[in-house]
N, C-alpha and C positions, 0 to 999 in steps of 0.2 A: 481624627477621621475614623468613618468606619462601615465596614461591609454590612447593609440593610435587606434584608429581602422582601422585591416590590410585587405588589401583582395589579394588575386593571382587566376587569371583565369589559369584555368588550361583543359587541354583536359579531354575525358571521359577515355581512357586509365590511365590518368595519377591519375587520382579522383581515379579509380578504386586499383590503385597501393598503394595510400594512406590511403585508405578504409583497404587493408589487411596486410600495414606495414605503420605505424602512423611513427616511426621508421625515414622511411626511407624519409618521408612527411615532416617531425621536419629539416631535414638536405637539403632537396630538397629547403623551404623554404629561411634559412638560404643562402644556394649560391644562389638563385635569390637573394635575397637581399642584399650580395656583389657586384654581379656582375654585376647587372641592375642598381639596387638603386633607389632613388626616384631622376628624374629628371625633362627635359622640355618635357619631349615627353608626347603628344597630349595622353588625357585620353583614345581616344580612340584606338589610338598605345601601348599602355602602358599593360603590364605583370600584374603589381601589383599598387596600387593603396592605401594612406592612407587616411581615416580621421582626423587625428591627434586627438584631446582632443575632437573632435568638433560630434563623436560618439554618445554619450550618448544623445545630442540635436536632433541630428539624428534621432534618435530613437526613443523621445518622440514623434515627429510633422510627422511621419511615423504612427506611432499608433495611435494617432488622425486621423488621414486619413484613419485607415482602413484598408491601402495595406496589400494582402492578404498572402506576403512572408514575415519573418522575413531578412530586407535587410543590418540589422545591425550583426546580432548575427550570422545567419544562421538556418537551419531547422534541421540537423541531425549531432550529438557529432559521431566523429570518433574517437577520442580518451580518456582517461582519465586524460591525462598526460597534466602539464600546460604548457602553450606555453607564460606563461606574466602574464595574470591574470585569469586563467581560461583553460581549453580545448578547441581547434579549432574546428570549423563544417564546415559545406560543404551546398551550393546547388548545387543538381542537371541538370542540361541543361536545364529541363523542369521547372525546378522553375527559375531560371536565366533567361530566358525567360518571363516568369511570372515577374518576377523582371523588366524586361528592359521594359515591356509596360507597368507598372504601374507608373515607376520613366519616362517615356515617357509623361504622362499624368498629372505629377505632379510640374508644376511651385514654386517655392520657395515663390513667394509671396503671392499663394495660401497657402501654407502650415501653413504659420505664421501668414493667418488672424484669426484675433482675439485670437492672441499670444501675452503675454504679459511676462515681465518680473518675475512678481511675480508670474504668474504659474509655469513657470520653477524652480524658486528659493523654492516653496513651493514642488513641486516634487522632490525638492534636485536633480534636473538633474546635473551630474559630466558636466565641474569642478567647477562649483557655483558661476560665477561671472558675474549674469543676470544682476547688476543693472547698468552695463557700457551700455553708451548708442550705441555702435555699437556694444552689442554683437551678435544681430540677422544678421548681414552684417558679421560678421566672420566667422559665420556657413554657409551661402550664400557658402563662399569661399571654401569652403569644401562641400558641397552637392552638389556642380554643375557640378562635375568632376563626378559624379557616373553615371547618366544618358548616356553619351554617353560610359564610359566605360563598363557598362553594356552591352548596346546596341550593342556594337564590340562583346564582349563574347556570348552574344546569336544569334547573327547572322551566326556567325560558331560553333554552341552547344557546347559551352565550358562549362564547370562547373566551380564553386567556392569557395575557402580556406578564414574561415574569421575568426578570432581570434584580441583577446586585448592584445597589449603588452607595 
């Protein structure tokens, strides 16, 4: 088994819906995720959108950088209920937004200068197998789809559903 990071843009009505029934959010999730699935479609065509393992790396070389949204985790718990490993959050349109011209401004191979292996492995960043020697080119493969699919979702204010499962 293992910790994925999910995300689903979603409209502001629909944010809105999930905001006052988590409920009905949990099951909204679930049939996009039958029914779309992760496929070829262009991150920036694309509903939903994972990280896979590759999260947690994410996340550290994101907070090294400062960006001013949490674009792993989310800003605001809408529920308390686990969706995997934890409660799902949301950003807002205006943070999403926020999100999409900072991951606009942020090249990968910025991110990782002067990233090294044994920082990650000393941060214990999941899933702890820095000393392979591409494992900065794996995360590559997974943070580069975020930028334009951000960028899709804040160009028509969508909001967004981000949970570990």
């Amino acid at each position: 088994m293992s910790m994925n990071g999910e995300y689903l843009r979603v409209s502001p009505a629909e944010l809105a819906r999930a905001v006052e029934d988590p409920d009905w959010a949990f099951e909204y999730v679930q049939e996009v995720m039958e029914t779309d699935g992760i496929n070829d479609v262009a991150p920036s065509d694309a509903r939903q959108l994972t990280t896979h393992k590759a999260w947690h790396a994410i996340a550290f070389l994101l907070e090294r950088a400062a960006v001013p949204v949490d674009i792993v985790h989310g800003e605001q718990t809408f529920t308390s209920e686990d969706w995997g490993y934890g409660p799902a959050k949301y950003l807002d349109p205006d943070q999403v937004k926020l999100a999409a011209e900072a991951l606009a401004q942020l090249p990968f191979d910025g991110l990782i200068r002067d990233v090294d292996s044994g920082q990650l492995t000393a941060a214990q960043v999941y899933p702890l197998h820095w000393d392979e020697a591409d494992a900065l080119e794996w995360v590559r493969g997974w943070f580069d789809p975020l930028a334009p699919f951000f960028g899709a979702a804040a160009q028509v204010g969508e909001a967004m559903l981000l949970w570990l499962d």
